[in-house]
PDB file of N, CA, C and O in Angstrom:
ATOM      1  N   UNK A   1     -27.034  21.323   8.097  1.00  0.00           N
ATOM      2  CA  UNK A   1     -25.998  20.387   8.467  1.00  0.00           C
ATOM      3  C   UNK A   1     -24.610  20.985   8.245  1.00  0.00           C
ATOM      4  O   UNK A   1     -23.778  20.692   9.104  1.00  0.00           O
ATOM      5  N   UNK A   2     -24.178  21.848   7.146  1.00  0.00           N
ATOM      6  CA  UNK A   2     -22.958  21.966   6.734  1.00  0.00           C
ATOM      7  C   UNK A   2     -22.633  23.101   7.970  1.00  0.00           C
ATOM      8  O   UNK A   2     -21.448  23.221   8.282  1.00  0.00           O
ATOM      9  N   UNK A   3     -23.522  23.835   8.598  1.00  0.00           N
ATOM     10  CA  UNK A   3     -22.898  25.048   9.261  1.00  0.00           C
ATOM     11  C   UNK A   3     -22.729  24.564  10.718  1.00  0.00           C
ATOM     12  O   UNK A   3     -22.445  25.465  11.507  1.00  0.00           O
ATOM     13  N   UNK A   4     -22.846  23.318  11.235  1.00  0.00           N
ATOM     14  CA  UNK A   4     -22.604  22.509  11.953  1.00  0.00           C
ATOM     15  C   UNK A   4     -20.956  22.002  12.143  1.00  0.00           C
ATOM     16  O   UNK A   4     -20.405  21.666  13.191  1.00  0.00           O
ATOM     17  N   UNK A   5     -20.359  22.072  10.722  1.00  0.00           N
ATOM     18  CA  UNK A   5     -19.113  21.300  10.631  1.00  0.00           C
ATOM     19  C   UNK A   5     -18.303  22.229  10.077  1.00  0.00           C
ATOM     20  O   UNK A   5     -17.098  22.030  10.226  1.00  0.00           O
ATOM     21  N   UNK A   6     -18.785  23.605   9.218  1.00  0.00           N
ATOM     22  CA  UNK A   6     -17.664  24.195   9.004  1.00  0.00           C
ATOM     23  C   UNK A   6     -16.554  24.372   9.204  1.00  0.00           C
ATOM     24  O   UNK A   6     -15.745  24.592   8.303  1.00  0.00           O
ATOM     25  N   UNK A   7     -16.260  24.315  10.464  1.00  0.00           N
ATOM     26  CA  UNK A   7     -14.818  24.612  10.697  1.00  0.00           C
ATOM     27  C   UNK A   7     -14.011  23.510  10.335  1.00  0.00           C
ATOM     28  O   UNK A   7     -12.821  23.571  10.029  1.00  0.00           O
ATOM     29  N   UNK A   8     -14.852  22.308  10.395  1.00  0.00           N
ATOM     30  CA  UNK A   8     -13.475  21.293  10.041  1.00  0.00           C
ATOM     31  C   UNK A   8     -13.605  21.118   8.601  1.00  0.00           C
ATOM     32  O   UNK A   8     -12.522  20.664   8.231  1.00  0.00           O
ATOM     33  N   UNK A   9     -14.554  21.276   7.379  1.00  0.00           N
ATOM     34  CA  UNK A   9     -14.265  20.730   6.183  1.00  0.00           C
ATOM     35  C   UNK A   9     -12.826  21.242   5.226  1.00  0.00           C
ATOM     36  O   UNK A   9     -12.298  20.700   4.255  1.00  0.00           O
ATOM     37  N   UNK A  10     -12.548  22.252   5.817  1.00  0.00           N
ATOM     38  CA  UNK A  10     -11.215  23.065   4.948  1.00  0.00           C
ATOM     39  C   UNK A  10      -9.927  22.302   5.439  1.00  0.00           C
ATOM     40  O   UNK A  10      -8.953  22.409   4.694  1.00  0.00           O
ATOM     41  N   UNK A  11      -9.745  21.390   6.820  1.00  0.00           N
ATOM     42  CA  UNK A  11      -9.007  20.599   7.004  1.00  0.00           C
ATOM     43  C   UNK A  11      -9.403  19.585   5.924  1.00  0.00           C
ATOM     44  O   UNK A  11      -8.705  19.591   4.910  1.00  0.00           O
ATOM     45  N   UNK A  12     -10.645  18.524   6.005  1.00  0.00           N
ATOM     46  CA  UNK A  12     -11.187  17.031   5.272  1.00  0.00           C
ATOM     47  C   UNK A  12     -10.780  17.739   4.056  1.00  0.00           C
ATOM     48  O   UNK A  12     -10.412  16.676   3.557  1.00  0.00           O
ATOM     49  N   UNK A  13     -10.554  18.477   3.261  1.00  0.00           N
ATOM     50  CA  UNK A  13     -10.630  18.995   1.533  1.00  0.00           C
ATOM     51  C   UNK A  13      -8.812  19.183   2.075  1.00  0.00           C
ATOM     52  O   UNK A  13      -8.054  18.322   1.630  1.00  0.00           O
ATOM     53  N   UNK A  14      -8.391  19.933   2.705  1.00  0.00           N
ATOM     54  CA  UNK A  14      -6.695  20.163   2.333  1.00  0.00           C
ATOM     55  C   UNK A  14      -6.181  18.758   2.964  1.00  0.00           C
ATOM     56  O   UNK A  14      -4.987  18.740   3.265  1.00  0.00           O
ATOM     57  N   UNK A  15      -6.901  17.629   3.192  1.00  0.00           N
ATOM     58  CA  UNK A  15      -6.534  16.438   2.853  1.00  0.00           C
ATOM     59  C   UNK A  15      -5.273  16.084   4.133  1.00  0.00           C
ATOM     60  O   UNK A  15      -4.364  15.275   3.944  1.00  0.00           O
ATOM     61  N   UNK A  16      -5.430  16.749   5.220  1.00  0.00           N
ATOM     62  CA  UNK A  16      -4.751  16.901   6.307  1.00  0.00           C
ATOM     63  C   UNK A  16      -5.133  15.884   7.287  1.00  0.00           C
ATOM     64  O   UNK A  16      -6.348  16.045   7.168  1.00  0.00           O
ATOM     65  N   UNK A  17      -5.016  14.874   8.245  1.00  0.00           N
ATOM     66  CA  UNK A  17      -5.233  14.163   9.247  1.00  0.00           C
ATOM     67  C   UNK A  17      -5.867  14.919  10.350  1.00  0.00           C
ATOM     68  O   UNK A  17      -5.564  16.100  10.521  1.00  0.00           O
ATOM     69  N   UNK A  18      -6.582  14.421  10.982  1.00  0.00           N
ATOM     70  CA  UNK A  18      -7.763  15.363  12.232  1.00  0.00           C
ATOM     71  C   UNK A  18      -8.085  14.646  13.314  1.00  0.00           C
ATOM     72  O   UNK A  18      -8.235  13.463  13.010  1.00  0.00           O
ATOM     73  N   UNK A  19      -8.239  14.846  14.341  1.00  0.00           N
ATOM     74  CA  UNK A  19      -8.990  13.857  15.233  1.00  0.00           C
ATOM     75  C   UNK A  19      -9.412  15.299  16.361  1.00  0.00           C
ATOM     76  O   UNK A  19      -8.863  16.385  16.547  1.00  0.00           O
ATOM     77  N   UNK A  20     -10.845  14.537  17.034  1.00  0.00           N
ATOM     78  CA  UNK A  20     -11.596  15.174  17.808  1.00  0.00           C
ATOM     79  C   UNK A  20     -11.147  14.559  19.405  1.00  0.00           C
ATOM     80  O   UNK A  20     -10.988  13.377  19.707  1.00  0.00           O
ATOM     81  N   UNK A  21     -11.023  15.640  20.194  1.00  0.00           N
ATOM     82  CA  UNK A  21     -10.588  15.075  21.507  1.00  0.00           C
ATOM     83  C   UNK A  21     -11.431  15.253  22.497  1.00  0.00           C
ATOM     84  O   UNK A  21     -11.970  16.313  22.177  1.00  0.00           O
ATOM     85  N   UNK A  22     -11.955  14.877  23.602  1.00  0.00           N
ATOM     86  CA  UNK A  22     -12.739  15.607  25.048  1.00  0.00           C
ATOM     87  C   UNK A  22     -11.158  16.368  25.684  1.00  0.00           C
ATOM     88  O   UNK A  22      -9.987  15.992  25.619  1.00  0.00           O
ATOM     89  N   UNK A  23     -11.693  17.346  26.173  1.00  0.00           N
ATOM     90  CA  UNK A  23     -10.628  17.916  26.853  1.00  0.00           C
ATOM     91  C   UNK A  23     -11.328  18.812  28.246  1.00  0.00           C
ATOM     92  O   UNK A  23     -10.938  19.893  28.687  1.00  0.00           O
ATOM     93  N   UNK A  24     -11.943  18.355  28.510  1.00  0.00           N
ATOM     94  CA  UNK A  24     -12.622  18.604  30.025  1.00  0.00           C
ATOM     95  C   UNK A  24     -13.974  19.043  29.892  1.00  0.00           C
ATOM     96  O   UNK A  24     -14.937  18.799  29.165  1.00  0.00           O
ATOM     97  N   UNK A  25     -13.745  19.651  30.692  1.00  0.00           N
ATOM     98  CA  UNK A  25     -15.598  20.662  30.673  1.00  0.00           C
ATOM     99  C   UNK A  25     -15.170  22.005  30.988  1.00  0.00           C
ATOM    100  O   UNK A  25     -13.995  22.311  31.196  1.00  0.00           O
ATOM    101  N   UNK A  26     -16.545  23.118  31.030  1.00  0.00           N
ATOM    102  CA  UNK A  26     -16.293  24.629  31.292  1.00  0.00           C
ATOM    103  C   UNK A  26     -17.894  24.628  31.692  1.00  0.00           C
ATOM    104  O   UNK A  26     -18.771  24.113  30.998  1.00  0.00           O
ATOM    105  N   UNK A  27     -18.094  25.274  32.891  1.00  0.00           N
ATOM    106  CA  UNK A  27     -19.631  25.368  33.071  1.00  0.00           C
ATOM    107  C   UNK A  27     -20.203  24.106  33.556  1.00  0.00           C
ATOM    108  O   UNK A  27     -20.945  24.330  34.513  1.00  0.00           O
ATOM    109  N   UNK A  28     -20.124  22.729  33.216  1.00  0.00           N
ATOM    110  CA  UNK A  28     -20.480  21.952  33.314  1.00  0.00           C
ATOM    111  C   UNK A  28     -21.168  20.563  31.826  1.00  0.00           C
ATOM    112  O   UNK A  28     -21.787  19.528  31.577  1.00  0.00           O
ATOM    113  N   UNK A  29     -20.001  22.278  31.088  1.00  0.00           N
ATOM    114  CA  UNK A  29     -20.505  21.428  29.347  1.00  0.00           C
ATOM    115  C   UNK A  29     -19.357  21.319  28.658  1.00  0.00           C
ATOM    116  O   UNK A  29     -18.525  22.217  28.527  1.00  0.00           O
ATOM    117  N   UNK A  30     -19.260  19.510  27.923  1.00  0.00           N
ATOM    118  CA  UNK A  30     -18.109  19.349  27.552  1.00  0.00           C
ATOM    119  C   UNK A  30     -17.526  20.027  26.629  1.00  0.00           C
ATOM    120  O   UNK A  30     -18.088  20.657  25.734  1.00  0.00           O
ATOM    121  N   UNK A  31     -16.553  19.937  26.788  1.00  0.00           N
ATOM    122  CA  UNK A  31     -15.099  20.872  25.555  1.00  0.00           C
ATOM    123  C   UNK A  31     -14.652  19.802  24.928  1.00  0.00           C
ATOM    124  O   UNK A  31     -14.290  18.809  25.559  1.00  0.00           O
ATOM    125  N   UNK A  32     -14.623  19.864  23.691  1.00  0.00           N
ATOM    126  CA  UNK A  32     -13.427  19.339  22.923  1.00  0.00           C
ATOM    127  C   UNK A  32     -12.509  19.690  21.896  1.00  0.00           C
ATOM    128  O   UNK A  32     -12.994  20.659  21.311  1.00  0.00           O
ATOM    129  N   UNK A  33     -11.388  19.364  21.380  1.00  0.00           N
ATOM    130  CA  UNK A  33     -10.655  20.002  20.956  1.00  0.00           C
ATOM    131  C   UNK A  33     -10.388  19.418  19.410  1.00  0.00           C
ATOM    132  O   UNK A  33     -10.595  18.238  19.126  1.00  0.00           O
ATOM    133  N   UNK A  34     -10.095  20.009  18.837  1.00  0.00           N
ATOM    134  CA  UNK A  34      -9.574  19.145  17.279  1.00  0.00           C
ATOM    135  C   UNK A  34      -8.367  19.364  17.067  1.00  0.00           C
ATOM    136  O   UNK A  34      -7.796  20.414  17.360  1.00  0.00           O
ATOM    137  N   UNK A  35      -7.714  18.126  16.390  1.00  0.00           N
ATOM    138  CA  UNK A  35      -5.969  18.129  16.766  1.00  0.00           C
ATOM    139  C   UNK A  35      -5.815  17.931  14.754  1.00  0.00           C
ATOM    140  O   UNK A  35      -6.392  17.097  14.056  1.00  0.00           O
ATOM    141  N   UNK A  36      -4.974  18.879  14.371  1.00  0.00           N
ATOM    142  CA  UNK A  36      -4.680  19.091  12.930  1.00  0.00           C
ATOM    143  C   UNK A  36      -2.764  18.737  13.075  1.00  0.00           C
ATOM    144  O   UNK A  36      -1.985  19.281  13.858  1.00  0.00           O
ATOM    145  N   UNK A  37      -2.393  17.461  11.835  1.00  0.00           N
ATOM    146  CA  UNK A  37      -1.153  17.335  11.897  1.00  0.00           C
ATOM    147  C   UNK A  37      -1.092  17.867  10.032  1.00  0.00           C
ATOM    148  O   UNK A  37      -2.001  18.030   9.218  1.00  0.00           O
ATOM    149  N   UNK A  38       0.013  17.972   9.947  1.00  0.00           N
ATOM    150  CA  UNK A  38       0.870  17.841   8.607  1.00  0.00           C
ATOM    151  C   UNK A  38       0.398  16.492   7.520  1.00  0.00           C
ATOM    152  O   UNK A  38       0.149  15.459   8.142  1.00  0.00           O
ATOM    153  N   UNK A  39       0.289  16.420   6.372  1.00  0.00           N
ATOM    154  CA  UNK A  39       0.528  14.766   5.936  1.00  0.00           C
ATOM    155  C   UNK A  39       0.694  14.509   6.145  1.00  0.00           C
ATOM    156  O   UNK A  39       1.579  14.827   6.938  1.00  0.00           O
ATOM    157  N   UNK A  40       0.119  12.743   5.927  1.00  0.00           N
ATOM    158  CA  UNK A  40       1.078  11.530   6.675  1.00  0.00           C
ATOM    159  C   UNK A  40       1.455  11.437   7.988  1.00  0.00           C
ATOM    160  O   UNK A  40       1.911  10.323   8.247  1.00  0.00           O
ATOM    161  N   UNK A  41       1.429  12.303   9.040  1.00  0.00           N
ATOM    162  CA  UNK A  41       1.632  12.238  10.275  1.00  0.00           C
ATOM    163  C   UNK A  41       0.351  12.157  11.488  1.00  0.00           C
ATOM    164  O   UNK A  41       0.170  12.827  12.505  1.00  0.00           O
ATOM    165  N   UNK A  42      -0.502  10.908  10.816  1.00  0.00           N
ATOM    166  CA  UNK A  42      -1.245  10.532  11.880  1.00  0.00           C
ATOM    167  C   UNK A  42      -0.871   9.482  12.635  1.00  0.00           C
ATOM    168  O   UNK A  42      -1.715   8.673  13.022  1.00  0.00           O
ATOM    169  N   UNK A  43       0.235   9.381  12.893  1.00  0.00           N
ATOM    170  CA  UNK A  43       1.219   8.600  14.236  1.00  0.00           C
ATOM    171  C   UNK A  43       1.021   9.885  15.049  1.00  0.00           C
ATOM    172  O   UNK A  43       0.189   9.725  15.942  1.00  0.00           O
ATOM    173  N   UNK A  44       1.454  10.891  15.002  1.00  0.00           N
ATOM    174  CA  UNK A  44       1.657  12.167  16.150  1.00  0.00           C
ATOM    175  C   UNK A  44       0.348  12.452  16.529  1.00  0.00           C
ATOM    176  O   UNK A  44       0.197  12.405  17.750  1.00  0.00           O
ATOM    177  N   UNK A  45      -0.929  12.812  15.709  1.00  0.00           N
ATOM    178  CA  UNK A  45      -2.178  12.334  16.066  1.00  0.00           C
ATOM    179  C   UNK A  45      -2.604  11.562  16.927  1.00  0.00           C
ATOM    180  O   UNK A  45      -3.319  12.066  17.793  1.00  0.00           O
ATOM    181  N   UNK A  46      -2.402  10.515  16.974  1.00  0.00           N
ATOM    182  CA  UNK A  46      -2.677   9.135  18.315  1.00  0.00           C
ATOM    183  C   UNK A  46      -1.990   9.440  19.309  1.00  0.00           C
ATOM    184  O   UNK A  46      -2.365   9.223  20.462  1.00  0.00           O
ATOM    185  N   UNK A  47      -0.868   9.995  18.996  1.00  0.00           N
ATOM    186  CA  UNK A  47      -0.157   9.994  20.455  1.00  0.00           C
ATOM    187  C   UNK A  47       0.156  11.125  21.017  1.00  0.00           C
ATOM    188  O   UNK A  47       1.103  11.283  21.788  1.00  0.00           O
ATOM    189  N   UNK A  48      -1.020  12.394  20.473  1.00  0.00           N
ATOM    190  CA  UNK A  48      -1.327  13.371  21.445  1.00  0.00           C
ATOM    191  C   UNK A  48      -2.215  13.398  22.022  1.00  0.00           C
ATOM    192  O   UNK A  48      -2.216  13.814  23.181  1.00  0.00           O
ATOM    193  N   UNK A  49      -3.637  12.815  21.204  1.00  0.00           N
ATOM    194  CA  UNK A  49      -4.466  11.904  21.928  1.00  0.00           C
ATOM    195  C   UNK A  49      -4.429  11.304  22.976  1.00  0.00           C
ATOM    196  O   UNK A  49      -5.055  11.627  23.986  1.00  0.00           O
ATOM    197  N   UNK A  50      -3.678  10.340  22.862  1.00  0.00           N
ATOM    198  CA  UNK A  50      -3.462   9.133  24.242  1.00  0.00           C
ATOM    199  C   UNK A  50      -2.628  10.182  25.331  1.00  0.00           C
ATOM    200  O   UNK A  50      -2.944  10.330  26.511  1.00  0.00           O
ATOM    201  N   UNK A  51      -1.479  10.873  24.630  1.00  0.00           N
ATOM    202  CA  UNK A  51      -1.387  12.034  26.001  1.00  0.00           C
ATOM    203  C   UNK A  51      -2.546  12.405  26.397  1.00  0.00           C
ATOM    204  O   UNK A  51      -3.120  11.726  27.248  1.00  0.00           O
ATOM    205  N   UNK A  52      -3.185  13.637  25.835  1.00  0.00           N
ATOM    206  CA  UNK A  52      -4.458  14.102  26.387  1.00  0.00           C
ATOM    207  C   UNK A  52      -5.224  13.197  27.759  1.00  0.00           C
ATOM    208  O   UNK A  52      -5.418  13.433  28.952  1.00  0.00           O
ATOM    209  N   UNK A  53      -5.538  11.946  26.727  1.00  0.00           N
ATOM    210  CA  UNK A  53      -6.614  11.087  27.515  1.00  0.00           C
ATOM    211  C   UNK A  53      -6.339  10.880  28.544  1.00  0.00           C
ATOM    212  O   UNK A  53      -7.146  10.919  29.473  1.00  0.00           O
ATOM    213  N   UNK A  54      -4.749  10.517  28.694  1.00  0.00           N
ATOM    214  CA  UNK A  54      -4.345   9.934  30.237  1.00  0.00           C
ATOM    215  C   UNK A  54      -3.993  11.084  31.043  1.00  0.00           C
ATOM    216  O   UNK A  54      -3.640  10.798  32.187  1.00  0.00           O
ATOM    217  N   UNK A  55      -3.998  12.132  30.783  1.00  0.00           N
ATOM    218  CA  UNK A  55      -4.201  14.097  31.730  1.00  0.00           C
ATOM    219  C   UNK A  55      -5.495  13.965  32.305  1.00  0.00           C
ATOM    220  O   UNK A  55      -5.764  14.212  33.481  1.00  0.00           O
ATOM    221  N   UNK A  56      -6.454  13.482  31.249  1.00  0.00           N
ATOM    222  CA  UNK A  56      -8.045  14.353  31.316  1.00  0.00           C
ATOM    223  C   UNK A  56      -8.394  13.449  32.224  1.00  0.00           C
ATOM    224  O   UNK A  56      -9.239  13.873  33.013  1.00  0.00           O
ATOM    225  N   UNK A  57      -7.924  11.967  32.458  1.00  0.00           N
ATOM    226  CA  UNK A  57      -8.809  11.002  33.472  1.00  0.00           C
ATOM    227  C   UNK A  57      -8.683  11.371  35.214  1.00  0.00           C
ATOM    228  O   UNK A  57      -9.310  10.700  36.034  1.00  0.00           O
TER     229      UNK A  57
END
């Protein structure tokens, strides 16, 4: 399980805000992206997100 998620636990432990995005496909298999802010700045989080989302539709 853990070598599944590696890449994100060193964000969840440095206690940083994260979110997982779809950001299209390649091949015909989805991509997604992970969006890392500063502290406290999961306002900028949501609303690169909601950018993204309304590109990708």
């Amino acid at each position: 399980m853990y070598m599944s998620d590696v890449m994100t636990v060193g964000v969840s432990l440095a206690g940083l805000p994260a979110l997982s995005v779809p950001a299209g496909d390649s091949d015909g298999l989805p991509v997604g992206v992970q969006l890392i802010a500063q502290r406290k700045n999961d306002a900028l989080l949501f609303s690169l997100a909601k950018s993204m989302e309304s590109h990708n539709d």
